[in-house]
PLY file of the C-alpha trace (Angstrom):
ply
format ascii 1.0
element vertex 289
property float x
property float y
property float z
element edge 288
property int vertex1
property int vertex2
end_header
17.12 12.85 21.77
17.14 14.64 18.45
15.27 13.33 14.73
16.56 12.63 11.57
14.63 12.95 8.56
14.99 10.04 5.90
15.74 10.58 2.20
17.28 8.88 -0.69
20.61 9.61 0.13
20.37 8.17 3.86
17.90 5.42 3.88
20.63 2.73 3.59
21.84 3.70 6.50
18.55 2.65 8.01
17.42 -0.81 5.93
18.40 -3.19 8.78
16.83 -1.10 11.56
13.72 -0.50 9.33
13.41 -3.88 7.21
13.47 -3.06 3.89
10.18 -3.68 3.36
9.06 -0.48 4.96
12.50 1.43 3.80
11.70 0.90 0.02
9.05 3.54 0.90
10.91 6.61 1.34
11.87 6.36 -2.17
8.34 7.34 -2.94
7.14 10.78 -4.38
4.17 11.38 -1.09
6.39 9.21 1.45
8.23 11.20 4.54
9.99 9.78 7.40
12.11 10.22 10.06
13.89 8.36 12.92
14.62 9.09 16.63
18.15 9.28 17.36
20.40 9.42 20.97
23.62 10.55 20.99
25.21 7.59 22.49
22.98 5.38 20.52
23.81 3.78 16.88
20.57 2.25 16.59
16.90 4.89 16.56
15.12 4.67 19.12
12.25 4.72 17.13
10.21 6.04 13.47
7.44 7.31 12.00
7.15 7.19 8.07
3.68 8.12 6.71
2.32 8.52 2.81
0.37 12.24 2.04
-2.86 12.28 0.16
-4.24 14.97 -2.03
-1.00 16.62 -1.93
-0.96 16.86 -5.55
-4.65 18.99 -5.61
-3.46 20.84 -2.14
-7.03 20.16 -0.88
-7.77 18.31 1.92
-4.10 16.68 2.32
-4.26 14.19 4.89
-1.32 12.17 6.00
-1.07 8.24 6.70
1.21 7.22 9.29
2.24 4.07 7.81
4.79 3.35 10.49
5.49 3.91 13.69
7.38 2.98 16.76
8.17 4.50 20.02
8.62 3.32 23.33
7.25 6.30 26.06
5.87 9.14 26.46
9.17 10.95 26.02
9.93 9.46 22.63
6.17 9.96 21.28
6.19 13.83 22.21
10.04 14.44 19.86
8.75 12.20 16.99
5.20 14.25 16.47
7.09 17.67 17.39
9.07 17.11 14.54
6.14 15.45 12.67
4.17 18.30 13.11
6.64 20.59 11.64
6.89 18.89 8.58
2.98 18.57 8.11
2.64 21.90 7.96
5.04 22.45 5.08
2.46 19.84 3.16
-0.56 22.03 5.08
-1.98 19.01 6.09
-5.45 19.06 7.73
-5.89 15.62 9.11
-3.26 12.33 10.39
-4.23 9.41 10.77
-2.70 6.43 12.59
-2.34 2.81 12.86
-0.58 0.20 15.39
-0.56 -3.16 15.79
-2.92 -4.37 18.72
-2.16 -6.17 21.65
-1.26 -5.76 25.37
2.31 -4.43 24.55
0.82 -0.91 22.46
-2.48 -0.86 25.01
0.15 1.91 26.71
0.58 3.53 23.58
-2.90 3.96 22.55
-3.51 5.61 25.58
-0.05 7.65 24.81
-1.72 8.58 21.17
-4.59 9.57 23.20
-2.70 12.41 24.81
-1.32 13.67 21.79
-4.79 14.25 20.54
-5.57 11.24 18.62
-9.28 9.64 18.70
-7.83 6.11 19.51
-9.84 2.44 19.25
-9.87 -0.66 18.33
-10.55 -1.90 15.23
-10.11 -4.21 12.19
-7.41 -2.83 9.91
-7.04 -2.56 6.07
-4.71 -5.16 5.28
-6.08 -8.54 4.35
-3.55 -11.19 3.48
-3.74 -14.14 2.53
-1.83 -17.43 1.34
-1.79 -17.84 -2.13
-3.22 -21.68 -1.29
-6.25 -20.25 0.13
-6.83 -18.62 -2.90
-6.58 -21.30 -5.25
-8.97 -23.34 -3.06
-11.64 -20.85 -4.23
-14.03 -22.50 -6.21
-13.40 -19.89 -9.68
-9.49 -21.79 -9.86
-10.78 -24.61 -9.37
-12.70 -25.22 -12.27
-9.88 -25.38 -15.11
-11.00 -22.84 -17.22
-8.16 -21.39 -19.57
-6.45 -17.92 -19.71
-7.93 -15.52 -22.21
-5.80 -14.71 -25.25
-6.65 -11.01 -24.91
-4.35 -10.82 -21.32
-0.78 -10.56 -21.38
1.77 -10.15 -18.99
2.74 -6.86 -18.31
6.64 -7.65 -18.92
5.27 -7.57 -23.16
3.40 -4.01 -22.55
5.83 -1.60 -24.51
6.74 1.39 -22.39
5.00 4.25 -24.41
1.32 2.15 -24.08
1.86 1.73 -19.94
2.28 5.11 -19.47
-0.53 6.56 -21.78
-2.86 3.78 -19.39
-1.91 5.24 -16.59
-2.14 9.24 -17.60
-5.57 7.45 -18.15
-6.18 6.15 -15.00
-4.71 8.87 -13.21
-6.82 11.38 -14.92
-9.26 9.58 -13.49
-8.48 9.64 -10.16
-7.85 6.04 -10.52
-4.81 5.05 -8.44
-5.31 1.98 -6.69
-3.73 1.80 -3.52
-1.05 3.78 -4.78
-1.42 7.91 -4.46
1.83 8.17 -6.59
1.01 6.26 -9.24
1.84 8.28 -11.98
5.37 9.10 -10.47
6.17 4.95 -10.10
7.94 3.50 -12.78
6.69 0.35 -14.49
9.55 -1.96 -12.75
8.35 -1.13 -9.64
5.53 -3.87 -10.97
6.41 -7.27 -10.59
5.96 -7.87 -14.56
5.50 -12.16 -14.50
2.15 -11.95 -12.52
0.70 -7.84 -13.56
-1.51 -8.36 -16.78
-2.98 -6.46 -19.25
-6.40 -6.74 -21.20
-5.99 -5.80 -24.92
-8.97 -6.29 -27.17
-8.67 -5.28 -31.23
-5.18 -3.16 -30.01
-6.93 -0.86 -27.03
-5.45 -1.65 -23.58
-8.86 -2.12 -21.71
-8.14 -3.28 -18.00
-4.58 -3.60 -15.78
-3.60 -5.35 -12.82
-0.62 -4.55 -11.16
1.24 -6.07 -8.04
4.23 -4.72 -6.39
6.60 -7.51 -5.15
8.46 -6.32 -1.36
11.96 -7.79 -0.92
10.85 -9.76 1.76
8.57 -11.45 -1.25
5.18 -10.60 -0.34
2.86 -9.65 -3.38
0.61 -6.47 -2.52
-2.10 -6.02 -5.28
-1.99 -2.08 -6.33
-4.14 -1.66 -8.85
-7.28 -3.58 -10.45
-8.98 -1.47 -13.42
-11.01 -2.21 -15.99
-11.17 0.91 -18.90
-14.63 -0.25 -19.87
-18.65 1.95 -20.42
-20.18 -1.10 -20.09
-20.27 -2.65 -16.22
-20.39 -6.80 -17.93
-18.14 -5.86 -20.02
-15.74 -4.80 -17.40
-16.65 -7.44 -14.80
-15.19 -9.95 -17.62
-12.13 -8.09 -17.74
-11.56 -7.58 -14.15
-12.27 -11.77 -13.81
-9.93 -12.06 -16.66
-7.02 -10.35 -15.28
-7.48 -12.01 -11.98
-7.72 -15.58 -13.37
-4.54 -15.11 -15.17
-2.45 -13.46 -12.41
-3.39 -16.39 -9.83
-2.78 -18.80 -12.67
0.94 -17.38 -12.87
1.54 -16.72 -9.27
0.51 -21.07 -9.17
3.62 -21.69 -11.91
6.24 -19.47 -9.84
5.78 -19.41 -6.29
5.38 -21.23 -3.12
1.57 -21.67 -2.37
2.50 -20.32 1.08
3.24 -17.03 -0.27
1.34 -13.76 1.28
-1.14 -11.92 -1.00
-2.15 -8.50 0.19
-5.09 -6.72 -0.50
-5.32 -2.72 1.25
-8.55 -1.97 1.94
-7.86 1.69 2.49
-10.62 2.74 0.04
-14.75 1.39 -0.89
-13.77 0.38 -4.05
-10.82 -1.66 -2.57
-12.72 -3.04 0.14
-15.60 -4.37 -2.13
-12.59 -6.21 -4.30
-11.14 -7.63 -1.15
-14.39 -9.11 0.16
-15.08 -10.92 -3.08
-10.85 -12.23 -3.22
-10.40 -13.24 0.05
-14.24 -13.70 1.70
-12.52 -15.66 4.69
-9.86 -12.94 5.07
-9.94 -10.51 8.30
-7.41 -7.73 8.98
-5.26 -7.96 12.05
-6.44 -5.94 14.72
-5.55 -2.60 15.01
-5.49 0.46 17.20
-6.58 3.39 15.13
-7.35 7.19 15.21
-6.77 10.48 13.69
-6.62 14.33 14.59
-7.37 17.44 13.19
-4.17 19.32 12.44
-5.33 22.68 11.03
0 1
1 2
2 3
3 4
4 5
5 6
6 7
7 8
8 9
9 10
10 11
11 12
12 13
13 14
14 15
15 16
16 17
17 18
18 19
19 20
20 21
21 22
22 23
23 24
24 25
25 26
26 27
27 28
28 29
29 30
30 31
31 32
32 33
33 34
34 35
35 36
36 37
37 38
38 39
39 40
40 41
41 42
42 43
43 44
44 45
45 46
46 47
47 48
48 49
49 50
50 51
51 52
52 53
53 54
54 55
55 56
56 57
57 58
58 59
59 60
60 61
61 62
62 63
63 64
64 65
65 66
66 67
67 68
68 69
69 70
70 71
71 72
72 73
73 74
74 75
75 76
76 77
77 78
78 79
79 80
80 81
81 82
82 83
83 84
84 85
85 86
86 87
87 88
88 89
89 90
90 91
91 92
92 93
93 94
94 95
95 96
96 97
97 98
98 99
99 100
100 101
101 102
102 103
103 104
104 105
105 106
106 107
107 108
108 109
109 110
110 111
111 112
112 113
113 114
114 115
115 116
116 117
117 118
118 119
119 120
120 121
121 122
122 123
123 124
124 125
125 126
126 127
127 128
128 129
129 130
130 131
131 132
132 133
133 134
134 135
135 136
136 137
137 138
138 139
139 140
140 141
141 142
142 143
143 144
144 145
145 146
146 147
147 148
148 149
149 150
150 151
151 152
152 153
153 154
154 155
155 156
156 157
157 158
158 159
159 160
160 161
161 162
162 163
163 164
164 165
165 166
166 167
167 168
168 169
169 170
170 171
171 172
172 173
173 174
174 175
175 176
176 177
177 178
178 179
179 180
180 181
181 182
182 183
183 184
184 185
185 186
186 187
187 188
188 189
189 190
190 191
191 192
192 193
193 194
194 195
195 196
196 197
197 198
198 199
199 200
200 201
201 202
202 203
203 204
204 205
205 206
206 207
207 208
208 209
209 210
210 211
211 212
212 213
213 214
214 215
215 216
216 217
217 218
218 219
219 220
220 221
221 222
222 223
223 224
224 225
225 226
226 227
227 228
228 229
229 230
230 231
231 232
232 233
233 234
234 235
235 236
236 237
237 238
238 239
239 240
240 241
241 242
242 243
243 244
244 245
245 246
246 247
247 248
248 249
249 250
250 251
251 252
252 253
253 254
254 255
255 256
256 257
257 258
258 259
259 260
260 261
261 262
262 263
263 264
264 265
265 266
266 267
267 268
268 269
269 270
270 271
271 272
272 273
273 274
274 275
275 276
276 277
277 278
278 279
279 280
280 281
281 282
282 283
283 284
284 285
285 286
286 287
287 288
């Protein structure tokens, strides 16, 4: 068994095996991956991809693991060799790790357990939803119109996006997305992202990042504002108008995903989706340095 570390240039290679879903990824700035390969094997054997924090600042860099998938003992031990190896180029001081829960991984945990992870059960960060679950919310229901001070974000010119997020980004503002700054505005579905504008100053965004599979993941909800009404209309604003648009052009079975990763986040998703849960998870972390 040997790994393969994914980039730009190979990722095609590896859409199918991956989905492309979680392959759009390594295109990212803070995004690594690699797969496990065999010799007499065309397909991997298995993957980890994971997204590094604080890299930027070079303090306290932790690493995600976003993805993962092995099937022993054996495969675990060459995917964090090689893991380790490149976590140490990034000086990463903590990992942290996610899988899906059920009888299947129980082994696994235990296998993560070995390797020095803190394993347990738990709820995890992603809350989705169907976009008919959100409209039954009492807030669309009550036929109130869109403000004229949101626009989509499709009508934002180019030089006034990027000076709101310097902004944001300044301000340690990122959403759910650590490379914010380094995204470029397509990667923003621009039909359902708005924009607050009052008297010419851009003073809230909302941005959602459409996979190919067509899920919508909400990455950023920000309101530019001193005064904490003031930006709870904005932030209502914004949302209203986004779920109005995502009722004209999509299927009300559509998934709507909320990370939780973060307070901030989590307070959002509570208040979006108050029925929503997070599937369970098995999830730890180590020390690395």
């Amino acid at each position: 068994m040997y790994t393969e570390e994914l980039n730009d240039f190979n990722i095609d290679e590896y859409k199918d095996y991956l989905t492309e879903d979680v392959a759009e990824n390594i295109e990212r700035a803070f995004y690594r991956g690699i797969v496990l390969k065999d010799n007499d094997e065309d397909t991997p054997l298995g993957y980890m991809i994971w997204e590094l924090k604080n890299i930027e600042s070079g303090k306290n860099v932790e690493s995600l693991i976003r993805y993962f998938e092995a099937f022993d003992e054996g495969e675990v031990e060459v995917l964090l060799a090689k893991y380790k190896d490149m976590i140490s180029e990034d000086n990463v001081k903590t990992s942290t790790i996610m899988i899906p829960a059920s009888n299947e991984t129980l082994e696994m945990m235990n296998i993560l357990i070995g390797q020095g992870f803190d394993m347990m059960l738990k709820e995890g960060d992603d809350v989705s939803v169907r976009l008919s679950e959100i409209l039954a919310m009492p807030i669309f229901q009550k036929g109130r119109s869109r403000s004229d001070n949101v626009h989509e974000l499709r009508d934002m010119l180019l030089r006034d996006y990027r000076k709101v997020i310097a902004k944001l980004d300044s301000l340690g503002q990122r959403g759910v997305c650590e490379d914010l700054a380094q995204l470029s505005m397509d990667y923003f579905d621009k039909d359902i992202s708005c924009y607050y504008e009052d008297k010419g100053t851009v003073k809230g965004i909302l941005l959602y990042h459409r996979t190919p599979s067509g899920k919508l993941q909400l990455k950023m909800m920000r309101a530019l504002s001193n005064s904490q009404k003031e930006t709870s209309v904005i932030l209502m604003h914004l949302l209203f108008y986004s779920v109005m648009s995502m009722k004209e052009l999509f299927d009300e079975n559509i998934s709507v995903i909320v990370d939780r990763h973060n307070h901030a986040a989590f307070l959002l998703a509570e208040k979006l989706f108050p029925r929503g849960f997070g599937r369970p998870v098995y999830a730890g972390s180590r020390k690395e340095q």
